[in-house]
Every structure is written in C-alpha cells, then in structure tokens.
Kinemage of the C-alpha trace (Angstrom):
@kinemage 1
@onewidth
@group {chain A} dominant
@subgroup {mainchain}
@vectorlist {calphas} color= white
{ca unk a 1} P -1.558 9.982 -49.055
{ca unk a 2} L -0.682 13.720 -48.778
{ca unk a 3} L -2.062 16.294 -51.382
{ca unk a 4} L -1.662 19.957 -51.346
{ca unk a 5} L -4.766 21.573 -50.525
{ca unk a 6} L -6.190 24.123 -48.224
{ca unk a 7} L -5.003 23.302 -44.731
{ca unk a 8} L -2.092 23.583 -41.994
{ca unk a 9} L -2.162 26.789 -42.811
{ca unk a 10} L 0.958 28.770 -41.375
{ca unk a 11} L 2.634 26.091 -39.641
{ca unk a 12} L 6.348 24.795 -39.698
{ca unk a 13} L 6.948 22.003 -41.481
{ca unk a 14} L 7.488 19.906 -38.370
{ca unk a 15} L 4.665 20.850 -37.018
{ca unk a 16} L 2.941 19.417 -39.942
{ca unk a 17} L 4.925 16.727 -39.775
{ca unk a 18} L 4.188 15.639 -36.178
{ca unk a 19} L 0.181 16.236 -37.031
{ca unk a 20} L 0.278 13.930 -40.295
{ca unk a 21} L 1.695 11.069 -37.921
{ca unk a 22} L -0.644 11.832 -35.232
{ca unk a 23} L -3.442 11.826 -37.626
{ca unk a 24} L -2.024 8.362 -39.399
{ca unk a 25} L -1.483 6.443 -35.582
{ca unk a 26} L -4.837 7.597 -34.680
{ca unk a 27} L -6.649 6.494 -37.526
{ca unk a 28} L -5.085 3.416 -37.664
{ca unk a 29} L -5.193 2.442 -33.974
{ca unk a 30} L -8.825 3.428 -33.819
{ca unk a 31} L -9.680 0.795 -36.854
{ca unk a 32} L -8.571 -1.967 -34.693
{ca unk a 33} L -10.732 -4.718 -33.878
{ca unk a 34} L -10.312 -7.636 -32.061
{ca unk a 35} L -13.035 -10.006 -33.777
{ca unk a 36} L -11.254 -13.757 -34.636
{ca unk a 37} L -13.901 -15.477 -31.942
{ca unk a 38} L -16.598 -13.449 -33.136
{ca unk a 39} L -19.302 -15.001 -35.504
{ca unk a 40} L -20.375 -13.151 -38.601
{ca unk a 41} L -23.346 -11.120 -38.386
{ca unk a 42} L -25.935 -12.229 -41.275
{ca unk a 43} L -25.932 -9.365 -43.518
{ca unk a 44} L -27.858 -8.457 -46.490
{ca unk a 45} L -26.567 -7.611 -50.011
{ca unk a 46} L -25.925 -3.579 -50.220
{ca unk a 47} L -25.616 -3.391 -46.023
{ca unk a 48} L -21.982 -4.508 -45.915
{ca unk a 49} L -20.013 -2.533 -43.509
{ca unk a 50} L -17.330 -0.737 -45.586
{ca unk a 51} L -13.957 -1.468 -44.582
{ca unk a 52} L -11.883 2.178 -44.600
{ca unk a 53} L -9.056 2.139 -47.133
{ca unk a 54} L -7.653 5.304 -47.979
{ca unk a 55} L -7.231 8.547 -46.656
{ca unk a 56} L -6.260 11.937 -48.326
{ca unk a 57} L -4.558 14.602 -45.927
{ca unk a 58} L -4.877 17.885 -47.569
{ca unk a 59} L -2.216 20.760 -47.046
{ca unk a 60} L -1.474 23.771 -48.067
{ca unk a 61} L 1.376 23.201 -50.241
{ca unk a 62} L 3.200 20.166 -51.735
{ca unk a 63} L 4.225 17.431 -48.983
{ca unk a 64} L 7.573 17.665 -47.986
{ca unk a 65} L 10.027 14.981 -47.461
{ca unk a 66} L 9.654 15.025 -43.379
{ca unk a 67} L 5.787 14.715 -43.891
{ca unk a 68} L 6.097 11.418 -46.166
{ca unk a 69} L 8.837 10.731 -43.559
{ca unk a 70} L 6.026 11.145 -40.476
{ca unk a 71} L 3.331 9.057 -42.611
{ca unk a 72} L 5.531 6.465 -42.678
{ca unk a 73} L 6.666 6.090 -39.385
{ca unk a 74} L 3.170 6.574 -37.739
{ca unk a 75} L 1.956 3.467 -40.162
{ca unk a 76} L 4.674 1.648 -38.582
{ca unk a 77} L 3.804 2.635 -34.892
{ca unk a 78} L 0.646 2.315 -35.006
{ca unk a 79} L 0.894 -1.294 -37.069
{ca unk a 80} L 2.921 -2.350 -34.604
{ca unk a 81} L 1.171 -1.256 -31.407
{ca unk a 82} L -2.254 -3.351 -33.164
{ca unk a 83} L -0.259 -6.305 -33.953
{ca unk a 84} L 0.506 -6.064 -29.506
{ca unk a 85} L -2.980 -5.880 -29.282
{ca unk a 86} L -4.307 -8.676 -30.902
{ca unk a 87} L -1.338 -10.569 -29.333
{ca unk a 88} L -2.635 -9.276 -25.805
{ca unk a 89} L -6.252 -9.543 -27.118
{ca unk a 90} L -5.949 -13.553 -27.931
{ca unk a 91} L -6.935 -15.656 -25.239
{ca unk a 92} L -4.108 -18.349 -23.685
{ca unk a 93} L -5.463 -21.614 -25.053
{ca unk a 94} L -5.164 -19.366 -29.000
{ca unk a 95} L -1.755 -17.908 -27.952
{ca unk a 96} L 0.565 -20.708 -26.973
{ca unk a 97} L 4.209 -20.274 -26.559
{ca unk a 98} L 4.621 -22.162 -29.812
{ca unk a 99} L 1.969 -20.186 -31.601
{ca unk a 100} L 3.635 -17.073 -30.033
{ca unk a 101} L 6.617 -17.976 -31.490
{ca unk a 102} L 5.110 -18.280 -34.621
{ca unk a 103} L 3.329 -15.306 -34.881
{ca unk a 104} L 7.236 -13.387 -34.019
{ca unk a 105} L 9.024 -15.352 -36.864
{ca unk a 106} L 5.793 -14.316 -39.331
{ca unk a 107} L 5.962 -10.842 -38.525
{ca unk a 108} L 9.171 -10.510 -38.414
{ca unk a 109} L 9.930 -11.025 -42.466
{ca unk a 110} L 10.699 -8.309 -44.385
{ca unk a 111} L 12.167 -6.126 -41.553
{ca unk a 112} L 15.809 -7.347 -41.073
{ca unk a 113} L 15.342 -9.162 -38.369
{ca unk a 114} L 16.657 -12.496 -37.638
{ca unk a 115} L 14.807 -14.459 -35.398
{ca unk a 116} L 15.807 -17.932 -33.395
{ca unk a 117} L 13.428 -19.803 -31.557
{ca unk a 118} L 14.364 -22.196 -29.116
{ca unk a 119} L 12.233 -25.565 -28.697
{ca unk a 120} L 12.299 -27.656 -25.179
{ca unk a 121} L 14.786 -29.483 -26.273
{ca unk a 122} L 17.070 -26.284 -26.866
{ca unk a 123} L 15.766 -24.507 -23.310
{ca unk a 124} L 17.124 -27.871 -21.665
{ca unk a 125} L 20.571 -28.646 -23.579
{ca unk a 126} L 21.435 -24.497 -22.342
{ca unk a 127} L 20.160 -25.156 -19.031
{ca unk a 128} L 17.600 -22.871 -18.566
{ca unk a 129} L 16.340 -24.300 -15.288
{ca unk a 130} L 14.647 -21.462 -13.844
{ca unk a 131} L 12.017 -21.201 -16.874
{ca unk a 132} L 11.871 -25.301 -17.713
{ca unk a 133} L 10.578 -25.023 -13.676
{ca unk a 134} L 7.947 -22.532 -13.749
{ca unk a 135} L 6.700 -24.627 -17.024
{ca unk a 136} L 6.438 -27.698 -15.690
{ca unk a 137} L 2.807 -27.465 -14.744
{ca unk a 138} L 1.745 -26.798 -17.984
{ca unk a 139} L 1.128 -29.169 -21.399
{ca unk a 140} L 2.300 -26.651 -23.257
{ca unk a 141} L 5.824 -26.312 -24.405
{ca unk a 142} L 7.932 -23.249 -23.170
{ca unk a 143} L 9.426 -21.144 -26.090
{ca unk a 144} L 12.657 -19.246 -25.890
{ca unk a 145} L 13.019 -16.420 -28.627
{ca unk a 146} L 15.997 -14.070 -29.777
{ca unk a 147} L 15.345 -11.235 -32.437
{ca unk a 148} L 18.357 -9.606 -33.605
{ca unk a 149} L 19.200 -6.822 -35.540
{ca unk a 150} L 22.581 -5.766 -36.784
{ca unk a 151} L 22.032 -2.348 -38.669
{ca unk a 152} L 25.069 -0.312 -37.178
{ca unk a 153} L 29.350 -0.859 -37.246
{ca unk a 154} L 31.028 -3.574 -35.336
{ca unk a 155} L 32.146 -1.169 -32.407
{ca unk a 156} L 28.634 -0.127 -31.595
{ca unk a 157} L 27.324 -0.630 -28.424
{ca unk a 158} L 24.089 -3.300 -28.891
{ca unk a 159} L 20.458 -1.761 -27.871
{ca unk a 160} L 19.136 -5.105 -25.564
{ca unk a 161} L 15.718 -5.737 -24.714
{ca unk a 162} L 14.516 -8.698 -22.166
{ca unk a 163} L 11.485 -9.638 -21.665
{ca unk a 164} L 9.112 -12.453 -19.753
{ca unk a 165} L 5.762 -13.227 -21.739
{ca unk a 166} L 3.164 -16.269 -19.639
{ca unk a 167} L 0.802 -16.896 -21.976
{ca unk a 168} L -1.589 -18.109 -19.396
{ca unk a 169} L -1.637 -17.669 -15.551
{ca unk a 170} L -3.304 -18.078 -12.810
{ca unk a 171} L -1.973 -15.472 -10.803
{ca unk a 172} L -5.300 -12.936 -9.959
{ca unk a 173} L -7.446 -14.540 -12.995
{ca unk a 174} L -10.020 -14.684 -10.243
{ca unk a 175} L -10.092 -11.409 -9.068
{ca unk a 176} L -9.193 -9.718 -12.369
{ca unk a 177} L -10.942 -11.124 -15.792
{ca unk a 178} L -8.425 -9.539 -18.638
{ca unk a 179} L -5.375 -11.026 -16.348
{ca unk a 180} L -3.871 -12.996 -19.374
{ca unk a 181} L -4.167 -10.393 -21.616
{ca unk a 182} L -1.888 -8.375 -18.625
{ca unk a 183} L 0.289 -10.747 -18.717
{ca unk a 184} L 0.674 -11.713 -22.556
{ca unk a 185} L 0.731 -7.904 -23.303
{ca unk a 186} L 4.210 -7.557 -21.798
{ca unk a 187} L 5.416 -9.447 -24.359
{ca unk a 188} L 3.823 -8.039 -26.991
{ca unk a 189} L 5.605 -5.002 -25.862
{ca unk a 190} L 8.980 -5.934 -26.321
{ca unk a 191} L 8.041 -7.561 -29.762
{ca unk a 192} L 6.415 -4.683 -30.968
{ca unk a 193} L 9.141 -2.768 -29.896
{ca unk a 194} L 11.453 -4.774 -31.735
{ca unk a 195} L 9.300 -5.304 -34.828
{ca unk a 196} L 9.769 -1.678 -35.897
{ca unk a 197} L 12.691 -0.795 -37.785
{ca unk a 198} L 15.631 -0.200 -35.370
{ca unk a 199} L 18.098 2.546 -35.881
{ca unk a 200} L 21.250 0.581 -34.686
{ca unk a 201} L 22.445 -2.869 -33.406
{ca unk a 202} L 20.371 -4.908 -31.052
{ca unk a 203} L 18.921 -8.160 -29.600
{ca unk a 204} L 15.775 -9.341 -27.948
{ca unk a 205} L 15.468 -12.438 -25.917
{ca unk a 206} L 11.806 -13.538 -24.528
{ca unk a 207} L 11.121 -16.064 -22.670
{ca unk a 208} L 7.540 -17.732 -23.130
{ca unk a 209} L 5.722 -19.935 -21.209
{ca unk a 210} L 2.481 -21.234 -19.611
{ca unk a 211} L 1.592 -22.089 -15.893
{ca unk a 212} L -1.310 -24.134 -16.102
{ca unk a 213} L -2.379 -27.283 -18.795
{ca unk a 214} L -4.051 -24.263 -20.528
{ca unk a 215} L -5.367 -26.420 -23.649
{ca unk a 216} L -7.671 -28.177 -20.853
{ca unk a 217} L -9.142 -24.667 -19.692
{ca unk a 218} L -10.506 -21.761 -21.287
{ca unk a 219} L -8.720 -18.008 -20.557
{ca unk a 220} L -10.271 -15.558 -18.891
C-alpha cells in the first residue's frame, strides 16, 4: 500500500514510480523460498517465524495513479519471476512434463489466457517426430503446450514465443549439480513471460519432455 508521508522528497513522479516497483519486485523476490522437500523444523508455541504480509510505502504526498500503476506491475513481475523459480527449483522426478503442464493451465486462470495441452496421443496424430524421438528414452510422457492471448484487433501482427523445456537430462548432470534446474528454467522463462498480462495478440508453444526414465532416478 502507498500512504502519503514524509519521503521521496523532490522527485518526479516517475521517478517515484520506478522506486515503488523496484521496492515491490525486491521485496517480493527476496521472500522467496524454495522449501516443498524440506521438513518442518519443531518449533515452540510463541517462536513461530512470522510470515511478512504487508508493507506501507510512505511518500510525500498522495499516491498518484502511475505509482498504484508501478505497485501493480512489480507484484506481477516479481510473482511471476518466483513462480519460474520454483518451476526451475523443483527437481525432474516432481516436475514432469505432465505436471508441468499442469502447473501452466493452473496458473494460467484468471489472466486471459487460453491454454491447450497436447497429450502423446496429440504430439503423434500432428507428427511431431523430432520431439516423440528425443522422448523415447524416457517413461514419462512428452507434453506439447500453446498459451494464447488475443487482447489486440484482427490485423495485428501476433507477439510469438517458442520455447524447449527437458524436464530432466543428462546432458552435464555430472559435471554440473543444478543442470536440471538449467534446463527446466528455460521454460519457466517463456511461461513466466507469458503468464503476465500481455499488451497485444500472441501465442506460446513449448515443447516438454524428459530424456531419461526419470521416475526411476532422483535429479540432481
């Protein structure tokens, strides 16, 4: 929330602006936490860890519209960028292609997006050879995804975004430990880029798969 108060003294409103969403990413992005594998400490009664909630900016006059404007956007950003994270963050046997795909359809209500996701059966009627292939070693099911947003007139040029997501690999997982999360976090990218409200018309198409039976192994 934004209250007017002493502080940002002397500035233009765009500055202000630009520091109220710097402020809102950065708090946000430093709560994250990646802790679904973690057990729960035992804690005692009055020694919970308090979980941060709100936060007042204080100005120096009454917010204006381009400040409410910045809060809003940097709680998008920086929701989004998290939500990559903890897609990046979860390890390949917890982040299937079907989980993945999941996860995308979930996140993906309430913003205008309409998503399609493409079983095996799908991949193979359009002939997708090339990712059906690369698959093939794996006992997980390859996932083919397409986000699409239509937010601007007919005659608009469409805003398109491709991306390859292996939700495990073996390529370098010996020689470099967060390899998956690599990987899995290019991906996340293009969702998260996706995920935030677009200005205009667009489409995303992902391709997800796995390389290795990676329900019999555990990631790296």
């Amino acid at each position: 929330t934004c209250s007017p108060a002493a502080g940002f003294a002397g500035t233009v409103d765009k500055t202000a602006a630009a520091a109220v969403q710097a402020l809102t990413e950065g708090l946000n992005l430093s709560e994250y936490e990646y802790n679904d594998l973690k057990s729960k400490p035992e804690v005692k009664k009055g020694e919970e860890k308090k979980k941060l909630e709100e936060i007042t900016v204080l100005l120096s006059a009454a917010p204006t519209a381009a400040m409410n404007k910045a809060l809003q956007r940097g709680e998008i950003l920086s929701e989004c960028q998290n939500f990559a994270r903890w897609l990046g963050d979860s390890p390949g046997n917890y982040m299937t292609p079907t989980i993945l795909a999941d996860e995308t359809v979930k996140k993906a209500k309430g913003t205008g997006l309409k998503v399609t996701v493409w079983d095996y059966d799908r991949i193979k009627k359009e002939k997708f050879g090339g990712l059906l292939a690369v698959n093939q070693g794996s006992d997980e099911e390859p996932r083919f995804i397409v986000m699409e947003y239509n937010g601007a007139g007919k005659s608009a040029k469409p805003v398109v975004f491709v991306g390859k997501g292996l939700t495990f690999d073996t390529g370098g997982a010996r020689v470099q430990s967060d390899h998956d999360a690599v990987v899995l976090a290019l991906p996340s990218a293009v969702l998260q880029a996706t995920v935030m409200p677009p200005a205009g018309a667009g489409w995303v198409r992902l391709m997800v798969k796995d390389r290795l039976p990676s329900s019999l192994l555990s990631g790296p």
